[in-house]
Structures are given as structure tokens and as C-alpha cells.
C-alpha positions as CSV (number, residue, x, y, z in Angstrom):
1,X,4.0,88.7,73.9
2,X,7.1,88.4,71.5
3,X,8.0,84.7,73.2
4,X,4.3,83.8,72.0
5,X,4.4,85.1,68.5
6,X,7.9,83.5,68.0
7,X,6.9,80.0,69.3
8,X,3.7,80.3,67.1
9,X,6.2,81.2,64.4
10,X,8.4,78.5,64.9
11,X,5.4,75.7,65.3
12,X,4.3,77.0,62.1
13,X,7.3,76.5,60.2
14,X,7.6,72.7,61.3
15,X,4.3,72.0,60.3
16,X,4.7,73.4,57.1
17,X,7.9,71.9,56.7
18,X,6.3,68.3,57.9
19,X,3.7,68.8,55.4
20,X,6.2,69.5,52.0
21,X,8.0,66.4,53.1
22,X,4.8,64.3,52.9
23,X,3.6,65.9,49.9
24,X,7.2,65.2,48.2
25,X,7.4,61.9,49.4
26,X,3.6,60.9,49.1
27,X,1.7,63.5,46.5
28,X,-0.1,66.6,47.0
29,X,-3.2,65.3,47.7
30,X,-4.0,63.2,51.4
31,X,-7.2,61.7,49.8
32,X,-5.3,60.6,46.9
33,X,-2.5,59.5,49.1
34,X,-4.7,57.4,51.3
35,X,-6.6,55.8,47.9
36,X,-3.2,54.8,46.9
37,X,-2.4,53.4,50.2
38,X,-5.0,51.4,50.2
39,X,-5.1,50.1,46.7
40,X,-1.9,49.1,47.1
41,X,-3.0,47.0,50.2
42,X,-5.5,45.5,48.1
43,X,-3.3,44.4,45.6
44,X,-1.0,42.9,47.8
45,X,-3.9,40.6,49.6
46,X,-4.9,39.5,46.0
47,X,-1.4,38.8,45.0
48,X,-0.7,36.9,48.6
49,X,-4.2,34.6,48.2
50,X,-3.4,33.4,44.4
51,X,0.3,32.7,45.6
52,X,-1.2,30.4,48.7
53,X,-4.2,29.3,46.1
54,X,-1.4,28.4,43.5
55,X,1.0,27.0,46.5
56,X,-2.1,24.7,47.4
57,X,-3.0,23.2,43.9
58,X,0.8,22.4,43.5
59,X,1.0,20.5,46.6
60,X,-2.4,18.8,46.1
61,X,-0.9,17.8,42.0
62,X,2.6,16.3,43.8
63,X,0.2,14.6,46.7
64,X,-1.8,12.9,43.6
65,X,1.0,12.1,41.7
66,X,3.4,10.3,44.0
67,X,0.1,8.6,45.6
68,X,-1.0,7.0,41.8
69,X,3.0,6.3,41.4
70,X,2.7,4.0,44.8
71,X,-0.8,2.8,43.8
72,X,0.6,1.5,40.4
73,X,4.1,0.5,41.6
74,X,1.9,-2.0,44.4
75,X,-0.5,-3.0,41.6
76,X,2.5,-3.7,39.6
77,X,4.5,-5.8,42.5
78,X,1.2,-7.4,43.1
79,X,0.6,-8.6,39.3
80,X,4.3,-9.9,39.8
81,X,3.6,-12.7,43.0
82,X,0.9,-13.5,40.9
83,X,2.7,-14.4,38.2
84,X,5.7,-15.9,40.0
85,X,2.7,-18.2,42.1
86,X,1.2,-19.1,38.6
87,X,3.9,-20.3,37.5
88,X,4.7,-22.6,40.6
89,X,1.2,-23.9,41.1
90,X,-1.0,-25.3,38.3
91,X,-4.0,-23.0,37.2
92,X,-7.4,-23.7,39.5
93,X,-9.9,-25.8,36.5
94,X,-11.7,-22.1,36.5
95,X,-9.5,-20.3,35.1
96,X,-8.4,-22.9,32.5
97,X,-9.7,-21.7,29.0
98,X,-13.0,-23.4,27.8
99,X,-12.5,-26.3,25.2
100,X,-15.2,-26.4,22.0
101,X,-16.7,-29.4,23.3
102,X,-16.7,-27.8,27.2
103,X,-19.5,-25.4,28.3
């Protein structure tokens, strides 16, 4: 009967120990505790989705930017031939500005 009472004794004392190490390291209160847990989760998820959302709408800004730098530095090279071909051939009779008497 002793070797029963002391075990029960013993297995009290840890669980009452492992339960003043939560409360110091967690709070008092388990529904509290779990609340927090939670919350804290939550947070976290919000913070991680507007970091990708943000991470997205950079890449997508760099994406258009170097694209319309391309676009323009083409449209650029291509007003250049033109040019340089304008100036070697003579101007087709259409695109020779009108004359007063000329309709």
C-alpha cells in the first residue's frame, strides 16, 4: 500500500511540476494560451501572403519594364534602318510632300 501512495505521490509532483513550467513559459490560462497560438499563426499566414503578393507585383513591374525598354530600343533601331535606307534611296512619289498646284 505505501509503494502505491508514493508512486501516486511522485506522479503528482511531475504533473504539477509539468504544468508551472507551461504556465511560466506559456500563461496561466490553456484557452488563452491556445488563442494566442493561434493568432499568432494567423498573423504569420497574413504576413507570408502580402510578402509573396508584394514579391509578385515586383517581379510583374521589372517583367514590364525591361519588356517596354526592348520594345522601344527595337522601335528605336528600327526608325534608324529607316532612316539610313531613306537616305540611300530616293523617297517613293507618295510620300513626297504635296505642291500648291498638286492634289
Amino acid at each position: 500500500m505505501a509503494m502505491d501512495f508514493d508512486a501516486q505521490l511522485i506522479e503528482s509532483v511531475e504533473v504539477r511540476r509539468n504544468r508551472l513550467t507551461s504556465a511560466l513559459l506559456f500563461g496561466a490560462n490553456p484557452t488563452e494560451r491556445r488563442w494566442k497560438e493561434r493568432s499568432r499563426i494567423l498573423v504569420y499566414g497574413v504576413a507570408t501572403a502580402a510578402l509573396a503578393c508584394a514579391l509578385c507585383v515586383a517581379i510583374s513591374f521589372v517583367v514590364m519594364v525591361i519588356t517596354n525598354w526592348q520594345d522601344e530600343r527595337a522601335e528605336r533601331e528600327q526608325q534608324q534602318q529607316r532612316q539610313q535606307q531613306g537616305q540611300s534611296m530616293p523617297a517613293p512619289a507618295s510620300a513626297l510632300p504635296p505642291f500648291p498646284g498638286r492634289s
